[in-house]
C-alpha positions in Angstrom: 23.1 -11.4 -22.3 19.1 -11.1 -22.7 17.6 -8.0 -23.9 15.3 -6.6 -21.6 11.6 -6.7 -23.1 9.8 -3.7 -23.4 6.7 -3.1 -21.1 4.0 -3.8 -22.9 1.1 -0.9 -23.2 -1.1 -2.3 -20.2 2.1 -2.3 -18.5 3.0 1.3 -19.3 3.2 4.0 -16.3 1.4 6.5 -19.0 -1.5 4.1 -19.4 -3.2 5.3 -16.3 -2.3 8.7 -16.8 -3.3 9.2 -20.3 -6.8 7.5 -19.6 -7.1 10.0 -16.5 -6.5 12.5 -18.8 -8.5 11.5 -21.8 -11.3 11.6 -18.9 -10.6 15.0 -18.0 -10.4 15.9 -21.7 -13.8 13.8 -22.1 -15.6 16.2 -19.3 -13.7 19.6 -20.1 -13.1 19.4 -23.6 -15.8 21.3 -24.8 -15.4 25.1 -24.0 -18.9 25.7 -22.7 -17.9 23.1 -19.8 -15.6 25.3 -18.7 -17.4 28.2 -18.7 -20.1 26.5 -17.2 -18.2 25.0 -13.9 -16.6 28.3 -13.6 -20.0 30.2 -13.9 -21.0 27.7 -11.0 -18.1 28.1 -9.2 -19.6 31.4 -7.8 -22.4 29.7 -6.3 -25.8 28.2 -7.6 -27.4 29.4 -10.4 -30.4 29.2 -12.4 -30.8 28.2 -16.3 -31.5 31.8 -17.4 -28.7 33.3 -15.2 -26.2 31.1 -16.9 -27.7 31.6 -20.5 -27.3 35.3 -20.2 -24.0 35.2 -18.2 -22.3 33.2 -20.6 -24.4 33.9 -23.9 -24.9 30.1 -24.7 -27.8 29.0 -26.4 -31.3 26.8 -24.3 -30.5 24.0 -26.1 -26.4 23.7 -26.0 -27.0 24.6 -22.0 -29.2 22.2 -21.6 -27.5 19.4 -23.3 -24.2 20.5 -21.6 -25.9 20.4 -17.8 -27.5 17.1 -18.3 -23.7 16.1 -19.7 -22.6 17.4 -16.2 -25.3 16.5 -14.2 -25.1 12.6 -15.3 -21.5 12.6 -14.5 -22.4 13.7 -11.3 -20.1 17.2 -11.7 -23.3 19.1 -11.0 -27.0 19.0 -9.0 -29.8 20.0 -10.8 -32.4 21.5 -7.9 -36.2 21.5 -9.3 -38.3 23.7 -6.6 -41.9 23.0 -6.6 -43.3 26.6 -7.3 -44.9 28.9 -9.5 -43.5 29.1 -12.3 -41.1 26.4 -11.7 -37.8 27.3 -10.6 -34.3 25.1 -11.6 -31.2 25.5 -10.0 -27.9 24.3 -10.7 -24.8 23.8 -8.3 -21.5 22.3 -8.7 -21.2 18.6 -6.3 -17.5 18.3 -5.3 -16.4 16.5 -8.3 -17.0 19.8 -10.2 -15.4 22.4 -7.4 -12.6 19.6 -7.6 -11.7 20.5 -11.7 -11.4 24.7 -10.4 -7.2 24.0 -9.6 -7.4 22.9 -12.7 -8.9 25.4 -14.2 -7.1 28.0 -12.5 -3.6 26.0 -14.2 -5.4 26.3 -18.0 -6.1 30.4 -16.8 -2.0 30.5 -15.5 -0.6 28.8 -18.8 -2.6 31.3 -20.8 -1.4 33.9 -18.8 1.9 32.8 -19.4 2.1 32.2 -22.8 -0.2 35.3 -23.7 -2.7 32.4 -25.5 
């Protein structure tokens, strides 16, 4: 009798899943993301709402909101006015990652992490 052959890795039913997730990581894995999309979450808000709120430094914030705005998780909103006013809001993409980051908030929860 023939030995079965092993799937090989493209074959594998955790390839998918473990890029999806290496995605996820790729977008979330920084902890200012997080606090970001859940800032956001509340509504839009303006650069030096969210630099107070969350006590993150201009130029992490900005680096981190271009991140998220080029991955189409956020909208960056320039108003023509004096002074200029920015806004940021989360697109669906980004209100999509709050199940998930209400799960993270339960397993901490849980495990008292």
């Amino acid at each position: 009798m023939e030995a079965a052959a092993e799937p090989s890795v493209e074959e594998s039913p955790c390839t998918l899943q473990c890029s999806s997730i290496a995605f996820a990581v790729k977008i979330l894995g920084d902890k200012w993301t997080s606090l970001i999309v859940l800032e956001l979450s509340n509504g839009p808000r303006r650069f030096t709402e969210l630099e107070h709120s969350l006590g993150i430094g201009p130029r992490t914030l900005s680096q981190r909101l271009e991140f998220l705005a080029e991955r189409e998780v956020v909208r960056k909103t320039q108003y023509a006015e004096a002074p200029p006013r920015v806004e940021y809001e989360l697109l669906q993409k980004g209100k999509d990652l709050m199940p998930v980051l209400q799960s993270m908030a339960q397993w901490c929860e849980k495990y008292d992490a």
